[in-house]
C-alpha positions as CSV (number, residue, x, y, z in Angstrom):
1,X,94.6,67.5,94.6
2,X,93.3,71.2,93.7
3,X,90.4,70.7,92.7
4,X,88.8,72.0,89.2
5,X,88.1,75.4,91.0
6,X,91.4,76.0,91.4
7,X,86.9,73.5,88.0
8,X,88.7,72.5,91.2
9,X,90.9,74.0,93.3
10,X,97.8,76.6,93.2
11,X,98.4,79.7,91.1
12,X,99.5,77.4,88.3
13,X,96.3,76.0,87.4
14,X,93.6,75.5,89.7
15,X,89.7,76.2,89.0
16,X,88.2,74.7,91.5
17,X,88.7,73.3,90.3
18,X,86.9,70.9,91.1
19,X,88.7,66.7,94.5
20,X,87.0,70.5,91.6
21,X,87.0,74.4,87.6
22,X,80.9,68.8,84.1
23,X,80.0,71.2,81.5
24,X,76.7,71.5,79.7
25,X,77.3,75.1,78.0
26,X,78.8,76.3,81.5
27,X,80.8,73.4,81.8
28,X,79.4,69.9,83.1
29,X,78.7,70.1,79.2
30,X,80.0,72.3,77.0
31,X,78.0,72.7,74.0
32,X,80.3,73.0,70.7
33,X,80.9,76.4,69.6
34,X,79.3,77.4,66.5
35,X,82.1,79.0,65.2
36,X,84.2,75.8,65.3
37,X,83.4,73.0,63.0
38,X,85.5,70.1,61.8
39,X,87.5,70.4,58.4
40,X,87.1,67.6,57.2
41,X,84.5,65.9,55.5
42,X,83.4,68.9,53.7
43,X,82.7,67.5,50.3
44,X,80.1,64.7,51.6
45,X,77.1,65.3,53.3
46,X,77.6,62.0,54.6
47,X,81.0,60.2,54.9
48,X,81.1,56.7,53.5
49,X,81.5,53.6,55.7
50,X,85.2,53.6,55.0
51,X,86.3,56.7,55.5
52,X,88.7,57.8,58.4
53,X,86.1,59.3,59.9
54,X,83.6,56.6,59.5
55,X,85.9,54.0,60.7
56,X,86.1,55.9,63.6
57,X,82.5,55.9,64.6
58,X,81.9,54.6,68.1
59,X,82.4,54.3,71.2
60,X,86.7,54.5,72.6
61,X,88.4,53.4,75.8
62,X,90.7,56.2,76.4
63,X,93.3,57.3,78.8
64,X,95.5,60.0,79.7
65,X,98.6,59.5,81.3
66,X,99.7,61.8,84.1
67,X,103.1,62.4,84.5
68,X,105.2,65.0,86.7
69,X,108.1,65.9,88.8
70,X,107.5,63.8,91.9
71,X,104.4,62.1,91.1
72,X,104.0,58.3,90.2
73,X,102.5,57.8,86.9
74,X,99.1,57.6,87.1
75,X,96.5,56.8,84.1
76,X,93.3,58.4,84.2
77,X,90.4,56.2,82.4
78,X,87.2,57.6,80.1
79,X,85.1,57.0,77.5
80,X,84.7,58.8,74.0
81,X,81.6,58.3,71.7
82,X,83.0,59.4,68.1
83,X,79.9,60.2,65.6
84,X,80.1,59.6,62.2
85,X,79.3,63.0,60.9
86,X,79.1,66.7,62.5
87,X,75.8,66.8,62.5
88,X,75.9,64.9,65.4
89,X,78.2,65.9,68.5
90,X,80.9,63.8,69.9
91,X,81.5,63.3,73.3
92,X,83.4,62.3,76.1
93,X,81.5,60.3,78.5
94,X,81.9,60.1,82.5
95,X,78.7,58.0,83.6
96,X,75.5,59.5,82.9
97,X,77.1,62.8,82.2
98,X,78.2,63.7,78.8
99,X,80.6,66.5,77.3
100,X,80.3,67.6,74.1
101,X,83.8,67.8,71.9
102,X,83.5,71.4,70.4
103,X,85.0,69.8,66.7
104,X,86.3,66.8,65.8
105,X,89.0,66.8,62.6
106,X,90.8,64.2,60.9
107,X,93.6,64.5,58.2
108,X,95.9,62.0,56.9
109,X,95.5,59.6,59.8
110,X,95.7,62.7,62.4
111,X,93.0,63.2,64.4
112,X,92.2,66.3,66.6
113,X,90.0,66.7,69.2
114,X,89.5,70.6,70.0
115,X,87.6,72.0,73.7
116,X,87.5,75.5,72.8
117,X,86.1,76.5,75.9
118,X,89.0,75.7,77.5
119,X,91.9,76.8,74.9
120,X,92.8,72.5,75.2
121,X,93.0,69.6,72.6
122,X,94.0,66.1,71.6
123,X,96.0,65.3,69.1
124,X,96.7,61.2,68.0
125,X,97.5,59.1,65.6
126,X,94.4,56.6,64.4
127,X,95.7,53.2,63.1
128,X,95.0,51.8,60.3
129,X,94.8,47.9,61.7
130,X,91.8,46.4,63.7
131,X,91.2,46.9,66.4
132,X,92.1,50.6,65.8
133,X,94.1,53.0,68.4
134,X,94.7,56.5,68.8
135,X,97.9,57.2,70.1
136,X,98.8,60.8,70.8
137,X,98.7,63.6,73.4
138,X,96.5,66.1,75.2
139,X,97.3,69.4,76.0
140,X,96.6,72.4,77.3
141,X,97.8,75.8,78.3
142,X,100.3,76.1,81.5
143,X,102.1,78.8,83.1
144,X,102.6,81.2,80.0
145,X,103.3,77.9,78.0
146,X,101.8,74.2,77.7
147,X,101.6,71.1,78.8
148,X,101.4,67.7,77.3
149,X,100.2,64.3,78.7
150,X,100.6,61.1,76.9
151,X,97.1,60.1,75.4
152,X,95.7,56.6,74.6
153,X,92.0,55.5,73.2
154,X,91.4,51.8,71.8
155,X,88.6,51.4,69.7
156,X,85.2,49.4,71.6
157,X,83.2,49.4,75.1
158,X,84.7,47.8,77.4
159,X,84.9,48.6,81.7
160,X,86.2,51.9,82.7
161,X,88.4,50.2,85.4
162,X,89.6,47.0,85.3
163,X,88.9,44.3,87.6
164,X,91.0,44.0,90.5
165,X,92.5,41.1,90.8
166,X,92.2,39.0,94.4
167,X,95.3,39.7,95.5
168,X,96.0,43.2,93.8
169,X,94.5,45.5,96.5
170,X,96.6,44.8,99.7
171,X,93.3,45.5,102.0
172,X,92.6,43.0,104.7
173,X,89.3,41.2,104.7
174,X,88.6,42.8,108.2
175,X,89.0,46.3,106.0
176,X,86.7,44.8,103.2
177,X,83.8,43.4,105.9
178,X,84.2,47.2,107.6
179,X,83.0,49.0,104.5
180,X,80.8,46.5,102.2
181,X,79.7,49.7,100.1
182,X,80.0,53.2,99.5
183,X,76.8,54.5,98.7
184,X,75.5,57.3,100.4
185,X,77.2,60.3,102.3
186,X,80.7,60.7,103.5
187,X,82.8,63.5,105.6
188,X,85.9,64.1,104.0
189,X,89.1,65.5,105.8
190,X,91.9,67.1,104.1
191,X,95.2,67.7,105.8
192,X,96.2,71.5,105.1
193,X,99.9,73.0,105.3
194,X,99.5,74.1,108.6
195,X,98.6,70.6,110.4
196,X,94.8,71.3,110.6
197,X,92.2,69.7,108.3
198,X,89.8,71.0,106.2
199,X,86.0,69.1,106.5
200,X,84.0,68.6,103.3
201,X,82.0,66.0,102.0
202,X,80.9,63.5,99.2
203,X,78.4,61.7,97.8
204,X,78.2,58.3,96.1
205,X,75.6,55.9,94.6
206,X,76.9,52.4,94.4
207,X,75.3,50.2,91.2
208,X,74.0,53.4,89.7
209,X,75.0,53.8,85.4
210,X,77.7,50.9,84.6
211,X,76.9,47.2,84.0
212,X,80.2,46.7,86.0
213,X,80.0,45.1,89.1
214,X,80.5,47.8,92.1
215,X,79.9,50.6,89.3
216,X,80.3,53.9,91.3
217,X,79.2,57.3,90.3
218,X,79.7,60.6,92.8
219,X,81.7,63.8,93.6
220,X,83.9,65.2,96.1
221,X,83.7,68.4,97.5
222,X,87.0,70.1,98.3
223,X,87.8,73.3,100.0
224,X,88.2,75.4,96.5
225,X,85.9,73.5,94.9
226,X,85.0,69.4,93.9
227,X,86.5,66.8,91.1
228,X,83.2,67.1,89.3
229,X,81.2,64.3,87.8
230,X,83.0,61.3,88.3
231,X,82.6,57.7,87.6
232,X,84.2,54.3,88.7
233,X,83.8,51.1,90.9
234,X,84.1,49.8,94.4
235,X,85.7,46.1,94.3
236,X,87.9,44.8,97.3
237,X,87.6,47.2,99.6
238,X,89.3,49.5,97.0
239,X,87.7,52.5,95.7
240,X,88.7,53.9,92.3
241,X,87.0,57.2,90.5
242,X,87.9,59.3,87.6
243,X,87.0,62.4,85.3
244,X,87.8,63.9,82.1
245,X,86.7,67.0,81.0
246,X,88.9,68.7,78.5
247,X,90.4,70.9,81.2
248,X,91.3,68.4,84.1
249,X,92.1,64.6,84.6
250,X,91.0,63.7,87.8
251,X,91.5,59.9,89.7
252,X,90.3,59.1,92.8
253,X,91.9,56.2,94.6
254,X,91.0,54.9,98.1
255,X,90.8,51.8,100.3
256,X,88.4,50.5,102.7
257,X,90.1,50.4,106.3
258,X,89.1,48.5,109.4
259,X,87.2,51.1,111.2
260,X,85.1,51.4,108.5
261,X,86.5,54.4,107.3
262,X,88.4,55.3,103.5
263,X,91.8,56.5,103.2
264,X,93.3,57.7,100.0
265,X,94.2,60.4,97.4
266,X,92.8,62.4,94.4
267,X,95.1,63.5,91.9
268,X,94.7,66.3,88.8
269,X,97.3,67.1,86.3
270,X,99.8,68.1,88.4
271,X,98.3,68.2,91.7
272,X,98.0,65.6,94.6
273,X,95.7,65.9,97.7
274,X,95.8,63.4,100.2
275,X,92.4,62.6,102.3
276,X,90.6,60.5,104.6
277,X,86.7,59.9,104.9
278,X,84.1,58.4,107.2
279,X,80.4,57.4,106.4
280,X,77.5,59.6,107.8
281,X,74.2,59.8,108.4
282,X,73.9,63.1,109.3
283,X,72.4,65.7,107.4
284,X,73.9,68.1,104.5
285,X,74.5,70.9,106.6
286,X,76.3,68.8,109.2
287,X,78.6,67.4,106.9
288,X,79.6,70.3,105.4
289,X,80.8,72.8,108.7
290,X,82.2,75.7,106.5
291,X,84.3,73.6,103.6
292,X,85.7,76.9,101.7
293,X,88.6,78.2,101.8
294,X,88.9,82.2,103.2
295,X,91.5,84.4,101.6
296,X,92.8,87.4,103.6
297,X,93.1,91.0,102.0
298,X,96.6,91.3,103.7
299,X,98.1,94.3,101.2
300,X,97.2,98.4,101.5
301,X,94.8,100.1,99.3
302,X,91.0,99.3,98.3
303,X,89.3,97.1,95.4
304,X,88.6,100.9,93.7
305,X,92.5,101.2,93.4
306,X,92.9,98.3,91.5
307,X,93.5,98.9,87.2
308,X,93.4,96.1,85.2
309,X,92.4,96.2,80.8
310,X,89.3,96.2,78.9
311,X,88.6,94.3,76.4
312,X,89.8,96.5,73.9
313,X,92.9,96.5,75.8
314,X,93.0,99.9,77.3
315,X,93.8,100.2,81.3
316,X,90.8,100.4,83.0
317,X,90.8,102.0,86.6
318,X,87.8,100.3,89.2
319,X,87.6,104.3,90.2
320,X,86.1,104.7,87.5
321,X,83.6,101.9,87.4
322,X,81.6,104.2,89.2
323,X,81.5,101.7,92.6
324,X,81.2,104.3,95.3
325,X,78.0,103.4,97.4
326,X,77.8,100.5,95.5
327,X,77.9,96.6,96.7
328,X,80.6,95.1,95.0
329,X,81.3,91.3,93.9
330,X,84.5,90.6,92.1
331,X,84.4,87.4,90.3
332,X,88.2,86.5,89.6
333,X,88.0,83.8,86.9
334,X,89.7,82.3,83.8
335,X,87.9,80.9,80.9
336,X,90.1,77.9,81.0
337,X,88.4,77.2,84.3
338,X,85.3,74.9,84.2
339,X,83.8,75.6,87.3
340,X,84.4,79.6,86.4
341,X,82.1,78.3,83.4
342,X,79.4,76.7,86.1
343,X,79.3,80.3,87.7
344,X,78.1,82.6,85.3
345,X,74.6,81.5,85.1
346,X,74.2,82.2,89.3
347,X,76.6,85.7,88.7
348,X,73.7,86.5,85.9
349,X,70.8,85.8,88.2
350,X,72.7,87.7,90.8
351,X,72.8,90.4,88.7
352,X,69.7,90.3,87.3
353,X,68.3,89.8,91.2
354,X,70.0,92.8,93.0
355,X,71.4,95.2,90.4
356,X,68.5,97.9,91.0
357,X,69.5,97.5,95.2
358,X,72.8,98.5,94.7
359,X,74.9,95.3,93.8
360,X,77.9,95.8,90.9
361,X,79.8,92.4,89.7
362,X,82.9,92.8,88.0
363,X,84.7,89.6,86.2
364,X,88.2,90.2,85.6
365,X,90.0,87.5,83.7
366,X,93.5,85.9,84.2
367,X,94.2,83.7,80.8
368,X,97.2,82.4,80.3
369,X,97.0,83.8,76.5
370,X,94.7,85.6,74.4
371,X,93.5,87.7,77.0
372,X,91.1,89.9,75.2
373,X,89.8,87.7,73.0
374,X,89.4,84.6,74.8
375,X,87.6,86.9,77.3
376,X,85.2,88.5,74.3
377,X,83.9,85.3,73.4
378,X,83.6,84.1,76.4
379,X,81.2,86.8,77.3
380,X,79.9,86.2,73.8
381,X,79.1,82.4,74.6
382,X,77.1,83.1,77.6
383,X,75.5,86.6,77.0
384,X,77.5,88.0,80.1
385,X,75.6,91.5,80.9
386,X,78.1,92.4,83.6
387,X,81.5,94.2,82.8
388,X,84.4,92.3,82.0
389,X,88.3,92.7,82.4
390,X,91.5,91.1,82.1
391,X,94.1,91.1,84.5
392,X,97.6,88.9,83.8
393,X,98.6,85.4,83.4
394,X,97.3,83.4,86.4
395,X,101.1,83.2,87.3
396,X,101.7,86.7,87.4
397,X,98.4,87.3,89.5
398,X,100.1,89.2,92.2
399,X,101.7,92.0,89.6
400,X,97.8,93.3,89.5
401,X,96.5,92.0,92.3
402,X,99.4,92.1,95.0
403,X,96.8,92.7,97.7
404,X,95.8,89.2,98.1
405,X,97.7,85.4,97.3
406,X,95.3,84.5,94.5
407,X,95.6,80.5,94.7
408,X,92.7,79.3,93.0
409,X,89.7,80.1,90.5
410,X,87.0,81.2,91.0
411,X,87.6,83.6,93.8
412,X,85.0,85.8,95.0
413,X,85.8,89.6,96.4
414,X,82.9,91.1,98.3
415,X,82.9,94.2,99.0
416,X,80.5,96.4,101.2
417,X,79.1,99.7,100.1
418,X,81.5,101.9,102.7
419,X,84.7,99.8,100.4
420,X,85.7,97.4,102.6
421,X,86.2,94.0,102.2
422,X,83.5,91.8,103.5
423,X,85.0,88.1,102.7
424,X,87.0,86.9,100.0
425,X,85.6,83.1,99.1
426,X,88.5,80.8,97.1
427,X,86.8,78.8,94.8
428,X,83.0,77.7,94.0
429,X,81.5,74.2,93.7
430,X,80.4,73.1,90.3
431,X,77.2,71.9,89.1
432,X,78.9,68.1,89.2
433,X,78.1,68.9,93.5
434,X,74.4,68.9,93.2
435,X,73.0,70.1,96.5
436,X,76.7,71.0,97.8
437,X,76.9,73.8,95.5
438,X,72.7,75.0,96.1
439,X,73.9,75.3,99.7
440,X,77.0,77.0,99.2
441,X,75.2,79.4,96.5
442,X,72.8,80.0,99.2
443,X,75.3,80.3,101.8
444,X,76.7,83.3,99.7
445,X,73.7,85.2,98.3
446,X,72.8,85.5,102.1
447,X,75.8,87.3,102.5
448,X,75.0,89.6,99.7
449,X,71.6,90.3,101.0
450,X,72.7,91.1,104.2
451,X,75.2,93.7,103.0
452,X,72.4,95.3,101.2
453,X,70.0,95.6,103.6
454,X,72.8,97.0,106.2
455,X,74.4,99.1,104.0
456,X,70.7,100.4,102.9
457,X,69.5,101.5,106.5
């Protein structure tokens, strides 16, 4: 499964996308956008107790259904917490971690749920019987058009998962007695293309949030990026995880095997990656030998060749950024990407950090519509001081970029000062990854500090 860096991490839609591109205003939690308010309810300062919107005050089950060309269906669980009123934000909720719904809209029975930061919404039908449903579909923009996944939300708490029954997970009890919990650290394989495996990690803690029995509440680092915040149970010997974000549906399923180790699969949207994992005690920095994935500058011509469009929408050449001498740190990006989101505040300190020693960091943008203004207001949001550009549909990446495979967002160009290319980093892990992402931030401004300091002598 790319992951949402793509977050996690494919050209079709991967930020990194994040096993993944967890939103507070970046995107473990996307604050609403002030320029987006609900339409309804207008009139009232406060809607009455039997209004649409009142009734549907509360807290949802929900589900969204994925669904593609050789992948069994697969539903991904969440919560919603519907507020009354827009003076209060409603939410989804994965665990402790909350993401706000940018507006909230109801009209004759239709209700719309709008992420702006990520150009995605739901759209269902609310019931009018007890208890109530919604009954529509989520989508979001795909490959110069959109896709749409069945959507599903019944009114009242109840478990995320439910409980397995004793003879639903086919796990023998040797498997079960091999793994009696999850909690704690775990080394993560992922099969690549070529036979070899990638090594990553995870991080659980078992009975930690839910009143559910075997609650489980973690992330999984991936090589372009982790499956952000996500929330479940271990029961059986069967391990089962999910995320929704606005952006990505994530579900993690694994089971317990009789070496002690977990075999399984994460899935996103469209995507399915297959892994296996062991427990470990050793420490961060052995778990995690070098998890990202490298991308290869395999065409002619430099990163100062390269045009791409302002945001006014006139060609801009990186000749005339003015980038000769200069450290350069291309931040490839799209603001449908949550993990791209995550980034900005680290490319701002960056920026802030090493722009008077020579370092120049250049976003350029590949949106799937809207280019220029998606990208304005995305600089808007978060107050992005660094210069901004847009490129082409993420599909069409390689008619301005045709010097590298451009698989997943974020990716990070560096570039020394004599215009070569130092590395080129496929995606970033997002703030879901806790100390995973500090130590592959870390991992990279080192590398940035070094070109500095050689470049300066």
């Amino acid at each position: 499964m790319q992951p949402r860096s793509i977050c996690r991490h494919s050209i079709l839609l991967a930020c990194v996308v994040l096993v993944g591109c967890s939103k507070k205003e970046a995107s473990q939690n996307v604050a609403p956008d002030p320029s987006s308010t609900a339409t309804t309810n207008t009139a009232q300062a406060v809607p009455t107790v039997d209004s649409e919107r009142g009734a549907m005050a509360g807290r949802w089950h929900a589900t969204i259904a994925l669904e593609g060309d050789g992948l069994a269906p697969t539903s991904v669980p969440f919560e919603l917490k519907i507020s009354a009123t827009d003076d209060e934000p409603s939410v989804v909720v994965n665990g402790d971690n909350e993401l706000a719904i940018t507006a909230v809209s109801i009209d004759d029975h239709e209700v719309t749920m709008t992420f702006a930061a990520f150009q995605t919404k739901i759209v269902a039908r609310l019931s009018e019987e007890k208890p109530r449903t919604l009954k529509g579909t989520w989508s979001l923009p795909w490959a110069g058009g959109s896709l749409e996944f069945p959507f599903i939300a019944a009114q009242g708490e109840r478990a995320r998962f439910d409980v397995l029954a004793a003879s639903s997970a086919a796990i023998s009890d040797s498997a079960i007695a091999a793994v009696p919990s999850v909690d704690g650290l775990w080394e993560v394989s992922y099969p690549q293309p070529d036979g070899s495996t990638k090594l990553c990690g995870a991080r659980f803690a078992q009975g930690q949030g839910s009143v559910q029995e075997g609650s489980v509440q973690g992330v999984f680092v991936a090589p372009t990026g982790d499956y952000g915040h996500l929330a479940g149970v271990f029961q059986k010997g069967q391990l089962r995880l999910s995320y929704f974000d606005g952006a990505f549906a994530y579900i993690v399923t694994a089971d317990a095997q009789p070496d002690g180790t977990l075999r399984g699969a994460g899935q996103f949207n469209l995507f399915r990656q297959e892994f296996s994992a062991r427990h470990i005690k050793d420490t961060l920095d052995n778990a995690l030998p070098e998890c990202a994935e490298i991308t290869e500058w395999t065409g002619k011509g430099s990163v100062s060749s390269l045009v791409f469009t302002d945001l006014s929408g006139k060609d801009f050449a990186l000749a005339d950024a003015g980038l000769e001498g200069k450290v350069v740190l291309l931040d490839l990006f799209g603001t449908w990407c949550p993990n791209c989101h995550e980034l900005v505040p680290l490319l701002k300190e960056w920026h802030e950090r090493y722009q008077a020693e020579g370092l120049v960091i250049i976003g350029v943008s590949f949106e799937f519509a809207d280019g220029q203004s998606s990208v304005s207001a995305y600089r808007d949001r978060y107050k992005i001081p660094y210069r901004l550009l847009v490129g082409a549909p993420p599909q069409d990446a390689a008619d301005v970029l045709p010097q590298m495979s451009l698989t997943s967002f974020p990716t990070l160009v560096l570039v020394g000062r004599d215009g070569k290319i130092h590395n080129i980093q496929t995606g970033f892990r997002g703030l879901a990854t806790g100390e995973f992402r500090a130590a592959g931030a870390a991992l990279y401004e080192d590398q940035i500090k070094q070109l500095l300091a050689k470049d300066a002598e």
